[in-house]
C-alpha positions as CSV (number, residue, x, y, z in Angstrom):
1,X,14.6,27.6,-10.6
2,X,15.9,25.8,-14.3
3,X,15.4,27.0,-17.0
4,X,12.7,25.5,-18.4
5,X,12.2,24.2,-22.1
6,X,9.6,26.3,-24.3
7,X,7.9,25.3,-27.5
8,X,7.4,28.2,-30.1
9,X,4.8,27.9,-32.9
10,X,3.9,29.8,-35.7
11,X,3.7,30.3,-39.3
12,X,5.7,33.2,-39.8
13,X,9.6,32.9,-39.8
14,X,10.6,36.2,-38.2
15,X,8.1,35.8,-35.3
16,X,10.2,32.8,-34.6
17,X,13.4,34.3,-34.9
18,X,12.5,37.0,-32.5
19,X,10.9,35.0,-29.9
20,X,13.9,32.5,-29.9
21,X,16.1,35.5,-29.1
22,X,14.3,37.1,-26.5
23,X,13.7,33.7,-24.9
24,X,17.3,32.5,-25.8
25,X,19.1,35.3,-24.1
26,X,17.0,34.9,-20.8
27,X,18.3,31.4,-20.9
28,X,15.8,29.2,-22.3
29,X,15.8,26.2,-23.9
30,X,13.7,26.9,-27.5
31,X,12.1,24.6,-30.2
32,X,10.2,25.8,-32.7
33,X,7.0,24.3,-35.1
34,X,5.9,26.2,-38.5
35,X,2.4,25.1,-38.3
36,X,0.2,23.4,-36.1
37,X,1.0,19.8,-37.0
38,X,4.6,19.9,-36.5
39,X,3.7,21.0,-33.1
40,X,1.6,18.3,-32.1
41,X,4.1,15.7,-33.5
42,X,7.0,18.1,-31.9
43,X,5.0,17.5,-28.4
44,X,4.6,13.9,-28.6
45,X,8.5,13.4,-28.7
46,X,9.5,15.8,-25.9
47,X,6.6,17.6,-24.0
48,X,7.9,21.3,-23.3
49,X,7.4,22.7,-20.1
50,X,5.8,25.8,-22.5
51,X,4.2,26.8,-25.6
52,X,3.6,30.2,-27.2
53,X,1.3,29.1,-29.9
54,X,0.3,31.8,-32.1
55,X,-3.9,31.9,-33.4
56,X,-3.9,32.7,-37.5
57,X,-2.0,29.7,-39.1
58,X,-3.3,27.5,-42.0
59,X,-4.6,24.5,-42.4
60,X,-4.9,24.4,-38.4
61,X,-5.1,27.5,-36.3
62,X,-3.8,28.1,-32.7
63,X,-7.3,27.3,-31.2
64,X,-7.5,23.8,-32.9
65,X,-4.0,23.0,-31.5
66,X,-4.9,23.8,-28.3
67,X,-7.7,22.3,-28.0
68,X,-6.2,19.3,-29.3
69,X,-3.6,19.4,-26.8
70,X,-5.7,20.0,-23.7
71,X,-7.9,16.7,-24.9
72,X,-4.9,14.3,-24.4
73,X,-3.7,13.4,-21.2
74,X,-0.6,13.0,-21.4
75,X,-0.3,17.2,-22.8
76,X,-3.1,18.8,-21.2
77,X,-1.4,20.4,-18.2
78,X,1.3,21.8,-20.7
79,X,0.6,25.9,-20.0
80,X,-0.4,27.7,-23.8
81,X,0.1,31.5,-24.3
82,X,-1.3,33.0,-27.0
83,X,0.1,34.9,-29.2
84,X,-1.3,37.1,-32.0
85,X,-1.3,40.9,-33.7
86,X,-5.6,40.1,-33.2
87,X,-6.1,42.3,-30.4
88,X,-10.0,42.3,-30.1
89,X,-11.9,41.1,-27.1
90,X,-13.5,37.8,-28.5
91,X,-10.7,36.5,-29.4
92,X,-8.8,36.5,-26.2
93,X,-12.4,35.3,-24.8
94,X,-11.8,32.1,-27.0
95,X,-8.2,31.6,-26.0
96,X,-9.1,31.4,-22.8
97,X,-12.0,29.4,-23.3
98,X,-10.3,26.6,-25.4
99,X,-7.8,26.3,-22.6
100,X,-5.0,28.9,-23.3
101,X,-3.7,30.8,-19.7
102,X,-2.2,34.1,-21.5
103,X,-2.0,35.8,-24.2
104,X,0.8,38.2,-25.7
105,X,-0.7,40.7,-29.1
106,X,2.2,41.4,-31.4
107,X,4.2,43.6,-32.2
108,X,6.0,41.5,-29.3
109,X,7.7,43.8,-26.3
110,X,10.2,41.6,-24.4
111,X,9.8,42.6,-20.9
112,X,6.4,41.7,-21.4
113,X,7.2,38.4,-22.8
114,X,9.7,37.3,-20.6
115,X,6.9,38.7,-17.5
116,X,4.4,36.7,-19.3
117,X,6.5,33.1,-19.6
118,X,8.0,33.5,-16.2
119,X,4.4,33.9,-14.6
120,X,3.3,30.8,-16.3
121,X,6.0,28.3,-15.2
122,X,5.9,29.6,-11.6
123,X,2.4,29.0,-11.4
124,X,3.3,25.2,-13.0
125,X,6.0,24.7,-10.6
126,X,4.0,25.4,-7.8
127,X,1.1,23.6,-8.8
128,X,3.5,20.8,-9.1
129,X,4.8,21.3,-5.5
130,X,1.3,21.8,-4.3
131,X,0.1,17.8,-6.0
132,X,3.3,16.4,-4.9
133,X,2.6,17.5,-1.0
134,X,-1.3,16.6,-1.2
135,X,0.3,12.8,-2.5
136,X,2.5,12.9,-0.1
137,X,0.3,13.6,2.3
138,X,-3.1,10.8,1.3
139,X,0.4,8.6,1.2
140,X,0.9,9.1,4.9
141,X,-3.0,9.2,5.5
142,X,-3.0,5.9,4.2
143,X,0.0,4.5,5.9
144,X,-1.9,5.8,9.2
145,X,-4.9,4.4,8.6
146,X,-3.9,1.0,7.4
147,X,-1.2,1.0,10.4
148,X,-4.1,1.6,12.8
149,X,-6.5,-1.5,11.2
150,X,-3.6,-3.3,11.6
151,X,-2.8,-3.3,15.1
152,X,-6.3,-3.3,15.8
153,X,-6.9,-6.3,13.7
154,X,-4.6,-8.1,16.4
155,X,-6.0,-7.2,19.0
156,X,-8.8,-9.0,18.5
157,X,-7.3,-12.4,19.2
158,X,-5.8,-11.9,22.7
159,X,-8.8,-10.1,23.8
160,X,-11.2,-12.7,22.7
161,X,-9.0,-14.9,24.5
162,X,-9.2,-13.3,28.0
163,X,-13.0,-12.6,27.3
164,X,-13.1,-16.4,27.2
165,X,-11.6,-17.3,29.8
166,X,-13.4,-14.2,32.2
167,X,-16.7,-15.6,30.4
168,X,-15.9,-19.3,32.1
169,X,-15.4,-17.8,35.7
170,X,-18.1,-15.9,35.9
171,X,-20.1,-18.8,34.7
172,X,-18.5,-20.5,37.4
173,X,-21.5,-22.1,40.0
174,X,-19.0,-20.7,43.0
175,X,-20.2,-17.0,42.1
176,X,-23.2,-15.5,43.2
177,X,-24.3,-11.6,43.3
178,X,-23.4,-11.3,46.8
179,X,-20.3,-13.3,47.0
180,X,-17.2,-13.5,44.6
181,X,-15.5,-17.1,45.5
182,X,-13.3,-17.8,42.8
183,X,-10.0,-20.3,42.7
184,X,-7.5,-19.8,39.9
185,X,-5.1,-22.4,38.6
186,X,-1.9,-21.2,38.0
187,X,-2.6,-22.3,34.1
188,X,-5.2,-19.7,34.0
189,X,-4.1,-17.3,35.6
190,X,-0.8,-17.5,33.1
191,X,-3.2,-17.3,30.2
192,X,-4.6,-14.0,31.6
193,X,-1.3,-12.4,32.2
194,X,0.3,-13.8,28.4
195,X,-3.2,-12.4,27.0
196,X,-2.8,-8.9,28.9
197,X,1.1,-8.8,27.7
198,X,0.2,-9.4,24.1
199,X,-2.1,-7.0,24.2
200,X,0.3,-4.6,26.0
201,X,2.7,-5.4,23.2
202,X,0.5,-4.4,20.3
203,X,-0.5,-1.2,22.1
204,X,3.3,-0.3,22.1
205,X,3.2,-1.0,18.7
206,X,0.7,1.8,18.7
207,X,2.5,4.3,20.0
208,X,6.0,3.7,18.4
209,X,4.5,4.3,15.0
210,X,8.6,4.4,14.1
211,X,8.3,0.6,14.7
212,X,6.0,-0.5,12.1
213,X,5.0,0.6,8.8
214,X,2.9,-0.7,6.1
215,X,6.1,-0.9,3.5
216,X,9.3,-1.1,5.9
217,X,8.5,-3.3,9.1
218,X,11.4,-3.3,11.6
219,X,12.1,-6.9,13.0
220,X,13.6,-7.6,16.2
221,X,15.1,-11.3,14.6
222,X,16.4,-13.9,17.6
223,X,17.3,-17.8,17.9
224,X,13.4,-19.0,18.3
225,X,12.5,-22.6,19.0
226,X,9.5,-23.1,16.7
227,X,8.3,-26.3,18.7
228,X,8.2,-24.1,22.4
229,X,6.7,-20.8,20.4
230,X,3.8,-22.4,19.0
231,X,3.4,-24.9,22.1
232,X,3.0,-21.4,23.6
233,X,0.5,-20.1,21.0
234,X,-1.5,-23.4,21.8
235,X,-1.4,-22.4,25.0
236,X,-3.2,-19.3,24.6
237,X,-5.4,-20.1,21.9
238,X,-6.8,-23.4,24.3
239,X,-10.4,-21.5,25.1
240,X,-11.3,-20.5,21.4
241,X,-10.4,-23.8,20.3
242,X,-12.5,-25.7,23.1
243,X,-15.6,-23.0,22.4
244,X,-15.5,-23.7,18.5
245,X,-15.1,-27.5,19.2
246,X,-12.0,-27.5,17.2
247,X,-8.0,-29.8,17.5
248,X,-5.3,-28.4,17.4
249,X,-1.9,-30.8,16.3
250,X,1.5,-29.6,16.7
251,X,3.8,-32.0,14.6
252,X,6.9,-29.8,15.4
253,X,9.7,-31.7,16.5
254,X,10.9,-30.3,20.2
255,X,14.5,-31.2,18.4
256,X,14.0,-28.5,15.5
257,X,17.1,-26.0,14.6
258,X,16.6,-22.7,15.5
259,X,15.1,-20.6,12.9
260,X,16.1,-16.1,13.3
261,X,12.7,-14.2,13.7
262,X,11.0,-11.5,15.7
263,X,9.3,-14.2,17.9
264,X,6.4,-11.4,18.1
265,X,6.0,-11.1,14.5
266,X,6.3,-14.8,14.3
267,X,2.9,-15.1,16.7
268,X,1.0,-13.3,14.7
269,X,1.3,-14.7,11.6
270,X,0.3,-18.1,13.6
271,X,-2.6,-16.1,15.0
272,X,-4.0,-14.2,11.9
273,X,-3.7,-18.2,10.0
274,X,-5.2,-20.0,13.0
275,X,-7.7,-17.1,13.5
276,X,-8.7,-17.6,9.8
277,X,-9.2,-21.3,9.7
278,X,-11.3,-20.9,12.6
279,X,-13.5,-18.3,11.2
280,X,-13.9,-19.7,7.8
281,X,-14.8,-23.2,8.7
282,X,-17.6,-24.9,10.8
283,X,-16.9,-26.8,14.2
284,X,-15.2,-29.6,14.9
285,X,-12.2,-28.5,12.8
286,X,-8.7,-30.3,12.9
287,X,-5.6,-28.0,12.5
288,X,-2.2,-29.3,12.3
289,X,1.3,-27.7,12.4
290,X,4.5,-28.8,10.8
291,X,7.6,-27.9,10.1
292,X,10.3,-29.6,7.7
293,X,13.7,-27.6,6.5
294,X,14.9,-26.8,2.9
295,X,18.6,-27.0,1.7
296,X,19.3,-24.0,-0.2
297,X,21.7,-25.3,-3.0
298,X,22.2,-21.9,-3.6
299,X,26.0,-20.2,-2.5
300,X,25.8,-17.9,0.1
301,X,21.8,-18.4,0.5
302,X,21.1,-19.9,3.8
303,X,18.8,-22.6,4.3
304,X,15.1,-22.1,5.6
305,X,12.9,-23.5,7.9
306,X,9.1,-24.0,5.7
307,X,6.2,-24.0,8.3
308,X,3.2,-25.5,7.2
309,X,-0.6,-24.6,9.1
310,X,-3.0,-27.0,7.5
311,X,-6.6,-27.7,8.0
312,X,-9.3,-30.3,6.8
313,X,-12.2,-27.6,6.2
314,X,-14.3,-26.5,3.5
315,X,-11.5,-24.6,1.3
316,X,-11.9,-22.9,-1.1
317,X,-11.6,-22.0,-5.2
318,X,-8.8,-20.8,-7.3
319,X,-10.4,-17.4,-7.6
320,X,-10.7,-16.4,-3.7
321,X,-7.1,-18.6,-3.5
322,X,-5.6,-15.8,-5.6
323,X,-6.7,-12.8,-3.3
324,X,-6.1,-13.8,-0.3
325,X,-2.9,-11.7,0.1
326,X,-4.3,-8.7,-1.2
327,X,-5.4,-5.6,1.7
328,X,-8.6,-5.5,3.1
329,X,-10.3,-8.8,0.7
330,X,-12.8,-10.8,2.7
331,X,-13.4,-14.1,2.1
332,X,-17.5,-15.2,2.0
333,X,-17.6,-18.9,3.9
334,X,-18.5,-17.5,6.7
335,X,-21.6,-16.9,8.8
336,X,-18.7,-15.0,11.6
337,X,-17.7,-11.7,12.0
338,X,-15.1,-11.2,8.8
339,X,-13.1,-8.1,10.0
340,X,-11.4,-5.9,8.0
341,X,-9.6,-8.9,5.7
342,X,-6.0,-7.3,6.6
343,X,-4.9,-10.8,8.4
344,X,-2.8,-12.7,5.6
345,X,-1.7,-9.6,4.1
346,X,-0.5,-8.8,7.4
347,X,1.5,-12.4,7.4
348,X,2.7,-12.0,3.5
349,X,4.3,-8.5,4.8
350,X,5.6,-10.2,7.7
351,X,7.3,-13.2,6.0
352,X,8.4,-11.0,3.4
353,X,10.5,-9.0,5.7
354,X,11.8,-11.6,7.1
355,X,13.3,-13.1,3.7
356,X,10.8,-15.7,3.4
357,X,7.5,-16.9,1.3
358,X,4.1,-17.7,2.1
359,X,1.6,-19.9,-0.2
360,X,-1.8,-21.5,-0.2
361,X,-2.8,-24.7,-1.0
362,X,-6.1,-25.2,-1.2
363,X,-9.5,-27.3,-3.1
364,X,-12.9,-26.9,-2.3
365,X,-13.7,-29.2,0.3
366,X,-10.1,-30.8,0.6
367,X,-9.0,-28.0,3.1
368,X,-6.6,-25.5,3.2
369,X,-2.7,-25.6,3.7
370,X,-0.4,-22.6,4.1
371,X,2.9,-22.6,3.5
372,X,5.8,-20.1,4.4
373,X,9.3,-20.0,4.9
374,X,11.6,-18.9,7.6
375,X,15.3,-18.4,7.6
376,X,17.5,-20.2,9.9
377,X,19.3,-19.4,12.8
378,X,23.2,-19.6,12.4
């Protein structure tokens, strides 16, 4: 273990000079304070990892600086022995009390306090040892916990999906409770199984916690054509769009370069931003998609692709515009189901690992645009 830095204080010169020896020749660092004030202003500038603060000085005794001490802060886990030639019973009772841990009665015997100061920092070191595991360790809790809303969050989409879809068959006037006479379009049936893959996908997610984390997300970046990814999103997303009466416009041109993303990653920022719009607005809502690219003028900065999801509902006010990007905040147009409001922080994290940006634009009843960017594919 360092050596540690120790603060001395009291009145009387050769009590000083002694101390600073002993504490010296053990390989201390040592300041010293004549009287209480000095201390306190000594403190302020460089916070010792000790202080041996003696009880009878004037103008302000040991007790007032301790207590003084132990009521900021910044200095009230700073250990304080006391030391004294008082030796009666209520006095140590009042150290104690006013916050002090020890306490050394003069004439001063080195062993003792050399015993004394050692005893005192090991307990601070390992009480410093012990809070740094315990953060450590609500740090990991929380990484846990957020990673398991999160894949949960996105689960919800595929599997409201297939519910659809398994809703719509069963409906079906072919099925009765003795028979089970059901035909499948190939359509559907590649709805079920892209649903069931998703799903299988997140779940792996799950399991390879070493994949995902809430502050470094590992991408898997390839050559994506935007145009065929969301045509594929569409795709999926047909039965919640058709049960909440809402349009869904892809303006993406089939021609558009290829941008480098985690085509997975990619799908569920679509998901979590079509998910919302749906959620937050009434039926009968129009959706559009677009994408346009920006020059980078910049050298050595490539250009990006900026992806635009945009909607004509009911949006919204500078206020909840400003949150939206923050963990678990909920928006309050909505009648529905709200979840646990981790969807466009999940996007902002996602963009942002991939180099890019994500923005709302958005009035009250003028609807809602976001707007991110994506780099492109050499």
């Amino acid at each position: 273990m360092l050596k540690k830095n120790i603060l001395i204080v009291d009145d009387q010169a050769d009590n000083l000079r002694l101390l600073d020896l002993i504490l010296t020749k053990s390989g201390y660092k040592v300041r010293k304070a004549l009287n209480g004030k000095t201390a306190i202003n000594t403190v302020k500038i460089t916070s010792p990892d000790l202080i041996l603060l003696d009880i009878k000085m004037p103008e302000m005794n040991g007790y007032e600086v301790c207590q003084f001490l132990k009521a900021d802060e910044n200095t009230k886990d700073i250990p304080i022995i006391f030391i004294s030639a008082l030796n009666d019973v209520l006095d140590k009772v009042k150290a104690f009390k006013v916050g002090g841990l020890d306490y050394i009665t003069k004439p001063f015997q080195e062993e003792e306090v050399i015993a004394r100061v050692e005893n005192q920092l090991t307990i601070r070191w390992q009480k410093k040892q012990l809070e740094k595991e315990i953060e450590q360790r609500q740090k990991t809790e929380e990484r846990l916990r957020f990673y398991l809303h999160a894949v949960s969050h996105d689960l919800r989409n595929p599997v409201i999906g297939l519910t659809m879809i398994l809703n719509n068959l069963l409906e079906s006037p072919t099925i009765t409770e003795k028979s089970l006479n059901i035909s499948l379009s190939r359509s559907i049936l590649e709805q079920m199984k892209n649903s069931c893959d998703r799903q299988l996908k997140l779940i792996n997610l799950l399991v390879e916690t070493q994949q995902y984390s809430l502050w470094e997300m590992s991408l898997k970046c390839e050559p994506i054509n935007l145009y065929s990814l969301t045509q594929e999103i569409i795709t999926e997303w047909l039965p919640i769009l058709e049960e909440n009466q809402a349009i869904l416009i892809n303006n993406i041109s089939p021609d558009c370069p290829l941008i480098k993303a985690d085509p997975h990653q990619i799908w569920r920022v679509y998901e979590n931003l079509l998910s919302n719009a749906i959620k937050y607005n009434t039926t009968g809502l129009e959706i559009t998609l677009n994408a346009e690219i920006i020059e980078n003028k910049l050298i050595n900065q490539p250009s990006m692709m900026r992806c635009l999801v945009s909607d004509n509902g009911v949006g919204m006010n500078i206020e909840q515009a400003k949150n939206l990007f923050t963990p678990y905040y909920r928006g309050e147009n909505t009648q529905r189901d709200i979840g646990l409001g981790l969807g466009l922080y999940l996007c902002h994290q996602i963009i942002q690992a991939h180099g890019g940006t994500i923005e709302v634009i958005t009035q009250p009843q003028k609807g809602t645009q976001f707007c991110f960017t994506l780099p492109l594919s050499n």
